[in-house]
N, C-alpha and C positions, 0 to 999 in steps of 0.2 A: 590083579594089577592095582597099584594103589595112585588113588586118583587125587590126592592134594597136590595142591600148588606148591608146594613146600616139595614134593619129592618130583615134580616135573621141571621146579626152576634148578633143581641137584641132577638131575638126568640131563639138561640141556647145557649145565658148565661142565657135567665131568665127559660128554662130547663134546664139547665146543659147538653147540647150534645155537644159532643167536633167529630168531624171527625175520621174514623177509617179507617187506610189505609191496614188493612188485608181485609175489606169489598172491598177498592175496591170504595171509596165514593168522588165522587167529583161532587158537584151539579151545577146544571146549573143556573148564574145567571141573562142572557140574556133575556129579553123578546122575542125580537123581533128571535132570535135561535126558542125559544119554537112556538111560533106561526106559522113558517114555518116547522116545523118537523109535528104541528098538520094538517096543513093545506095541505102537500105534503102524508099524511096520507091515507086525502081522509076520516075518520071517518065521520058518520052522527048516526041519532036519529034510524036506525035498528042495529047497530054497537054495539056488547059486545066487552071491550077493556079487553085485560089482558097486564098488566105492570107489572114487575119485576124490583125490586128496584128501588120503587117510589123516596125515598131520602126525599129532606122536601116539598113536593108533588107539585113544582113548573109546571111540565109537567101533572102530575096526574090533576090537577086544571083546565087545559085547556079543557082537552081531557074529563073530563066529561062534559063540558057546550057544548062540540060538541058530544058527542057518547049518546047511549040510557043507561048504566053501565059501569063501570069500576072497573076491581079487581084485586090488588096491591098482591103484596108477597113481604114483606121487611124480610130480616132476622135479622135485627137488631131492638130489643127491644126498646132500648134506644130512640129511634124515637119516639115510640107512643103518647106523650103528644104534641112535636111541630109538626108529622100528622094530630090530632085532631084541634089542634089551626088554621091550616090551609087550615084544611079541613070543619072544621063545618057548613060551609054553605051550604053543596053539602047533597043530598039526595040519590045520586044516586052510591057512592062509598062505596065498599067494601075492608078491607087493611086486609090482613091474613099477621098475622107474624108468617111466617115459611119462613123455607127455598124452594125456587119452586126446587130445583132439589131433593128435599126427599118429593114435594105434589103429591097429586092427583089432579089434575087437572079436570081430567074429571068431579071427583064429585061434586069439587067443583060450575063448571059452568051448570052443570045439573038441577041446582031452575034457570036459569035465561033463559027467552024468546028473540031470539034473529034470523035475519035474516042475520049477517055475524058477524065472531068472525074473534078478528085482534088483534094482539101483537104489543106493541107500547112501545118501553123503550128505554131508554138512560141505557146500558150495562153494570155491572160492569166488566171491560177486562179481569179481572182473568178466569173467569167465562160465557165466551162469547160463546166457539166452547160447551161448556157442557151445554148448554141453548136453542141452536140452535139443538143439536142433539137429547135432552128430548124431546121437542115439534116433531120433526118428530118418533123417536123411540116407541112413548106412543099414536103415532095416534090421538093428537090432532087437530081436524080438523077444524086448520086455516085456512082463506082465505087470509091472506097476513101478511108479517111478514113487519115491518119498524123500523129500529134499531139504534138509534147512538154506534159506536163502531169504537176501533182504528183504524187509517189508514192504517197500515200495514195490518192489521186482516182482513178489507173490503175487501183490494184490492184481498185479496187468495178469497173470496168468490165468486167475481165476475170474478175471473182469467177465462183467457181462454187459450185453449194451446200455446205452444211456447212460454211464458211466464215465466221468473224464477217467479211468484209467484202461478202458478198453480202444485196446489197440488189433496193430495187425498181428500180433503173436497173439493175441488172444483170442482171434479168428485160428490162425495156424493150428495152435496147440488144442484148443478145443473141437477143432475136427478130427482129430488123433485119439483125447484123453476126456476121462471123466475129470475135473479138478477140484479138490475142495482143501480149504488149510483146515489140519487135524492140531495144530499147538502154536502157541506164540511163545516167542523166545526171546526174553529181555537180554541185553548188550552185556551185559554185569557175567553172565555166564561166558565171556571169552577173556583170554589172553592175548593181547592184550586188549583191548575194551573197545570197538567200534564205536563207532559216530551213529550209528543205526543200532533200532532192533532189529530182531529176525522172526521168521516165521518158517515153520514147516508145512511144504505143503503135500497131496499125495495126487498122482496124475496116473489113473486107472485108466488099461487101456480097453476101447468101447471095441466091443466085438463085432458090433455091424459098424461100418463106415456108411455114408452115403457113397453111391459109386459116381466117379469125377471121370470124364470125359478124358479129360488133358491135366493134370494133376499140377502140372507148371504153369501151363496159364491161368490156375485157381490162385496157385500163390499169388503168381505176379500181378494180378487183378487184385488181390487184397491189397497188397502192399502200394500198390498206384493208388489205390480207395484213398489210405490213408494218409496219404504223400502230404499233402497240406490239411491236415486234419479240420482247422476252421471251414474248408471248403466242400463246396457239394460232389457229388458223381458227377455232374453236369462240366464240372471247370478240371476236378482229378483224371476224367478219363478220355479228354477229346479224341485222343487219340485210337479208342474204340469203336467199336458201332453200336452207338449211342441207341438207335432204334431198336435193336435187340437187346440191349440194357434194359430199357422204358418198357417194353412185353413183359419183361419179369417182375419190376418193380411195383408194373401197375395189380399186378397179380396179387400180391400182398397191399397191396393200398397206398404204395408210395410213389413218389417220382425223382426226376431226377435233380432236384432240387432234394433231395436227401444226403445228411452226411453219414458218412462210413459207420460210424460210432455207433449210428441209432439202429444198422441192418444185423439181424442176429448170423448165424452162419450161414443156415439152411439157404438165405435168399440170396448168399455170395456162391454156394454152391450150385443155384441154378440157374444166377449168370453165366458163370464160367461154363454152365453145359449147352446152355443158348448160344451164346460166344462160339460156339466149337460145334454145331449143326452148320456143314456144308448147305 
């Protein structure tokens, strides 16, 4: 596949595809970017990849001639002839156009024989925390996710407390995944040129869980934590029982004069099991 700008901007007029920024589309047109994202991936020939939003199948290209399959979910139509052009020498991809956060997933990867299933995409941003939460919400059983996605957006993923970017996904996600950014990835590498850098991150998934009582009022307890993030547990969660809050807190050394940000997960995990003792 040849990767300059010069033969992607001649591939996209002799199909007429013009870039759509409700999509979310800016492709990558670095080689040496895509070869480190593949290679920091960690894919081999047991490895089923799923991509979301291949784009003009620059990363998709790689990642088959290292993985045993690969299957794309592009939502834009208009791609399919310069996919084809650039894919046709690979035997081993599959490109659904739909949108992955209205697919089935499951079924779709169910004909293919596979010894580890691994997410591998360059992110559309719009669309980054609702991609990341399908994949855990519908039990697709990944074994490691590796994602280019904005800087800002990584850094909440990987947040850790006492940090202004740790948030309630970054309670969510990190009771699912190990999280660490393995590359940073300057603006200048897309087509056309975001307003942001990027970053890659890789989200391993942890083999013991802590075991959660009621799984949905763990969320919804974080998520109320953070609801007015200036504010304490004391004013976020009246609506609780506060007195079983305060037993756990006090456990770890805090009270209810604590804000969300500063409790790591384990002690949101053992409200939520207090919470949930009849």
């Amino acid at each position: 596949m040849d990767y300059s700008l010069t033969k992607l901007k001649q591939l996209m007029k002799e199909y007429n595809f013009n870039l759509k920024k409700m999509y979310g589309q800016n492709f990558i047109i670095d080689e040496n970017t895509i070869n480190n994202i593949v290679a920091k991936s960690q894919v081999d020939k047991d490895t089923l990849v799923i991509e979301i939003g291949p784009g003009a199948g620059s990363l998709t290209y790689k990642l088959a001639l290292s993985s045993k399959n690969v299957i794309c979910y592009e939502i834009d139509t208009t791609l399919k002839d310069l996919l084809h052009e650039n894919l046709k020498d690979l035997d081993n991809v599959e490109v659904i156009f739909k949108d992955f956060l209205k697919s089935n997933v499951m079924y779709d990867i169910n004909k293919y024989k596979y010894k580890k299933l691994f997410v591998v995409a360059n992110l559309p941003y719009y669309v980054t925390t609702p991609i990341i939460i399908k994949i855990i919400e519908d039990n697709i059983p990944v074994d490691r996710i590796v994602v280019m996605v904005q800087k800002e957006v990584g850094n909440r993923f990987k947040a850790e407390p006492n940090t202004k970017e740790y948030n309630s996904l970054s309670v969510y996600l990190n009771y699912f995944f190990n999280i660490k950014k393995i590359l940073d990835v300057s603006r200048n590498v897309f087509i056309p040129i975001p307003n942001v850098d990027s970053i890659v991150i890789e989200l391993n998934k942890k083999t013991i869980l802590y075991p959660l009582k009621d799984t949905n009022l763990f969320f919804k307890l974080v998520k109320d934590s953070f609801n007015q993030k200036r504010k304490t547990l004391k004013n976020n969660l009246k609506q609780y029982n506060l007195s079983k809050i305060e037993e756990v807190l006090n456990k770890y050394n805090y009270d209810l004069n604590v804000r969300a940000e500063q409790l790591p997960v384990q002690v949101f995990i053992d409200i939520a099991n207090n919470l949930s003792l009849k």
